[in-house]
N, C-alpha and C positions, 0 to 999 in steps of 0.2 A: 642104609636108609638115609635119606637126607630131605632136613625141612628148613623152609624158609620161617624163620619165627619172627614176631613181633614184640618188644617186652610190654609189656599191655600200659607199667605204671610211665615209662618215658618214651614210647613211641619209638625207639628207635630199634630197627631190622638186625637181625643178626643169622646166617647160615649155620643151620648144626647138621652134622654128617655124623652117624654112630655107625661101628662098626661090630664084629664078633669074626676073629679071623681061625682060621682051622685049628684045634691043639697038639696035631697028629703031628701036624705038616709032612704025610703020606704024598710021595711022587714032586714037592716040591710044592706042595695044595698053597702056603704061606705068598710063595712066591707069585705064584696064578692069582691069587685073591688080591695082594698088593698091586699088579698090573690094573686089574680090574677097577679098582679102590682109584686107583691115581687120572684112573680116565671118568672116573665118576666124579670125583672133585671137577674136573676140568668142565663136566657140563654142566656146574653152577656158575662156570664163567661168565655170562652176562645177567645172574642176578649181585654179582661183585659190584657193579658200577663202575668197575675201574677205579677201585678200590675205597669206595665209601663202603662198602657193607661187610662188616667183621665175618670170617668163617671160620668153624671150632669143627675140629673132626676128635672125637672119644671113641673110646669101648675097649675093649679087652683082644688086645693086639696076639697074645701066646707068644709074645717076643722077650725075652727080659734084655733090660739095655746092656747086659754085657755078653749077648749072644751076637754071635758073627753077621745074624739078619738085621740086625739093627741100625746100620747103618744103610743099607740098603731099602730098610722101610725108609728113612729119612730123602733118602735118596729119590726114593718112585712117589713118595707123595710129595712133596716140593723141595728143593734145595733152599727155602726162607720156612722151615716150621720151628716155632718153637716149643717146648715143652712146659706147658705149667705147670707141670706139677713134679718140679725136681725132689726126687724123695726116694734115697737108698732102699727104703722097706719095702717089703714084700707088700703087694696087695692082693693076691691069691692064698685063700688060706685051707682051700679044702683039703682032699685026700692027698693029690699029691703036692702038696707045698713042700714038701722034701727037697722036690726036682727046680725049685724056682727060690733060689734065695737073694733073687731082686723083684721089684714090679715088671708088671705083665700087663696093665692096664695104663693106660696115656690120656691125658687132655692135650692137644695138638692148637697153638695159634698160628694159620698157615695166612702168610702176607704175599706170597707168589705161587701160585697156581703153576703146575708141571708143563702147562702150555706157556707158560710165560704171561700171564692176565696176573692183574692184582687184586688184591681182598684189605679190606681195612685194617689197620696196624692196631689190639689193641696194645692200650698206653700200661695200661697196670694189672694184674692183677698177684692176688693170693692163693693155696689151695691149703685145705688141711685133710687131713687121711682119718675118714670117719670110723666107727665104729659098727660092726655089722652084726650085734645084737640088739632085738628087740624087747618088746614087755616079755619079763620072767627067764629073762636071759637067752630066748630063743635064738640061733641065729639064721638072719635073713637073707644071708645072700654066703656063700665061699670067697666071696671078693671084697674087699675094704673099698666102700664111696670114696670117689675121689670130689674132693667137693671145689670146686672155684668159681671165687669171687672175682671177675673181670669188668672192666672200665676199657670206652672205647668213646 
């Protein structure tokens, strides 16, 4: 899914692209989906402006950064993304968090488009790795938020 957003309090545009990529990666599904994913960014290319308008692509990749797919995700969705939210810890905490003793889930600031089109640089940002209990200790999600604060 991908939206063009507006931040309501500064007016200014920003592209968010979420994803949810297969956990199986049955028949190489990971690889198929990444293909897919890298040509969908590319048709937000002429809402980039050539490069005035920020794009964030997130969601829960089933990649951890020290799986051999990993750099080949970095690969098919742009050679300029960056990662904000460098952080050794796991953010998958369900059943099988066994099988996952890194993150699995990404905030992605992508400056080059796979077509070669540009997206706004942003300048700063933070992340911190929220907490995924609710009132009375419930938990809301298997996945730790990844939360970041970016400036562009």
């Amino acid at each position: 899914m991908g939206l063009m957003c507006i931040l309501k309090k500064t007016g200014k545009p920003f592209i968010l692209i979420t994803t949810h990529l297969d956990p199986t990666n049955e028949n190489n599904a990971q690889l198929t989906q990444l293909s897919q994913l890298s040509h969908f960014i590319d048709s937000f290319a002429p809402m980039c402006s050539s490069g005035a308008v920020p794009l964030i692509l997130a969601g829960d990749f089933n990649i951890p950064s020290s799986s051999s797919l990993y750099p080949r995700l970095l690969a098919l969705i742009s050679t300029h993304a960056t990662d904000m939210t460098h952080t050794p810890e796991p953010t998958y905490t369900g059943p099988l968090a066994v099988h996952f003793e890194d993150k699995i889930d990404y905030v992605f600031s992508i400056t080059k488009l796979p077509s070669g089109g540009a997206a706004k640089k942003i300048s700063s940002f933070k992340y911190t790795l929220g907490n995924i209990n609710g009132k009375e200790n419930f938990p809301l999600s298997d996945h730790r938020p990844l939360i970041v604060d970016a400036e562009w």
